[in-house]
C-alpha positions in Angstrom: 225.0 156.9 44.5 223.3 154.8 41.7 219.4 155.6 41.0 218.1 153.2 38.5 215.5 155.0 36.2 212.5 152.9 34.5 210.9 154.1 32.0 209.4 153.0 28.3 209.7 156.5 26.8 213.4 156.9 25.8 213.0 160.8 26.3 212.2 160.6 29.4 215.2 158.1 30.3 217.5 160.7 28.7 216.0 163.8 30.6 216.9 162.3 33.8 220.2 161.3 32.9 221.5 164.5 32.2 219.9 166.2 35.3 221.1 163.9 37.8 224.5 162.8 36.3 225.9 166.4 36.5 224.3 166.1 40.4 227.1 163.2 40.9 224.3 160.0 40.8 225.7 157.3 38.6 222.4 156.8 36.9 221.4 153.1 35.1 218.8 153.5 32.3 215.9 150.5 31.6 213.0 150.8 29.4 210.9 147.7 31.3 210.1 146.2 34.5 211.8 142.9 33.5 214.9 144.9 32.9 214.5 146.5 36.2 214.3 143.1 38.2 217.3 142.1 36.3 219.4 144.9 36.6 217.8 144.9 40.5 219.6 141.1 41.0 223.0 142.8 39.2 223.7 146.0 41.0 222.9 147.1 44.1 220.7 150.8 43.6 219.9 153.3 46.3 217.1 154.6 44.8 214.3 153.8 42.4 212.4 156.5 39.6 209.8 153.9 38.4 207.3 154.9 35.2 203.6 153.7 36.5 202.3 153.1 33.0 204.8 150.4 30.8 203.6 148.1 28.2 203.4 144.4 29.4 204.2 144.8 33.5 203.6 148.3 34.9 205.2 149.8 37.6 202.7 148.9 40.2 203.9 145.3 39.2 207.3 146.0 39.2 207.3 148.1 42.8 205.6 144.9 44.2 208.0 142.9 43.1 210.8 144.8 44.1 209.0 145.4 48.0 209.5 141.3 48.2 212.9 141.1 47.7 214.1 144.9 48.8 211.7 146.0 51.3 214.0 149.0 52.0 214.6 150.5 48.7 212.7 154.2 48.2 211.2 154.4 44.9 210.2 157.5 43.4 206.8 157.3 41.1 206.4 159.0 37.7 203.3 159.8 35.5 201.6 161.5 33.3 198.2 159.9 34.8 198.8 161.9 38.3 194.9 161.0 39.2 194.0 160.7 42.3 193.7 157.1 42.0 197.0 156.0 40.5 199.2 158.5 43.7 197.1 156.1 46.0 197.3 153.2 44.5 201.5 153.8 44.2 201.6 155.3 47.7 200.1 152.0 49.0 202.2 150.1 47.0 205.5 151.3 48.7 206.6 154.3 46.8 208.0 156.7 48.6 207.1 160.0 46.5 205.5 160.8 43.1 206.0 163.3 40.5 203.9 163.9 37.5 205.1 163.8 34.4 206.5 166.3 32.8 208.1 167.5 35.3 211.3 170.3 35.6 215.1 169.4 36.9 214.1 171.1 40.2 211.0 169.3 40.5 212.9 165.3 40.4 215.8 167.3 41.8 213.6 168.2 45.0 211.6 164.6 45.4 215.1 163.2 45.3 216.5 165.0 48.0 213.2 165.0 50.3 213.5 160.9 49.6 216.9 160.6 50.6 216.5 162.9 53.9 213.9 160.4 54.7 215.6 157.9 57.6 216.6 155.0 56.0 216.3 156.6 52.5 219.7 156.0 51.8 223.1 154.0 52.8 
């Protein structure tokens, strides 16, 4: 299953990697929202990790975007700015969970797995 992970901090990019490759997810790294779309219009993706705060187009932006043209793709929010205010405003936008950022293997382990139990979370 491919996840594509988007996220400006190159850290947190590799941290995912190497908890979810040794899972068996064939995981696609982008640091931007424009790389996102791209890579989106590429390669098909079962699942979305999306960083809420990137320079130039956030990932509010970019999970608006990405609603247009794959309504039925679950994407998975990360922050460090876990305010009230920004779950909601990614909740509304179509995200399908959130984690806070930093968060442990077990904790993007588990909002993987209750995203992909979800119906229609997953091929």
């Amino acid at each position: 299953m491919r996840i594509l992970v988007v996220d400006d901090d190159p850290t947190v990019l590799k941290s995912c990697q190497r908890v979810l490759e040794p899972e068996g997810f064939d995981i696609y790294l982008v640091p931007s929202a424009d790389k996102a779309l791209e890579a989106m219009r590429n390669d098909d993706f079962a699942l979305l990790l999306v960083d809420i705060k990137m320079p130039k187009r956030d990932g509010i932006y970019l999970m608006g975007e990405i609603k247009k043209e794959w309504p039925d793709i679950p994407i998975i929010v990360m922050s460090g700015y876990d305010t009230e205010q920004t779950v909601q405003q990614a909740m509304q936008t179509g995200a399908a969970s959130f984690i806070a950022k930093p968060f442990t293997p077990t904790e993007l382990l588990n909002a993987l797995q209750k995203v992909l139990e979800k119906p229609g979370g997953h091929d």
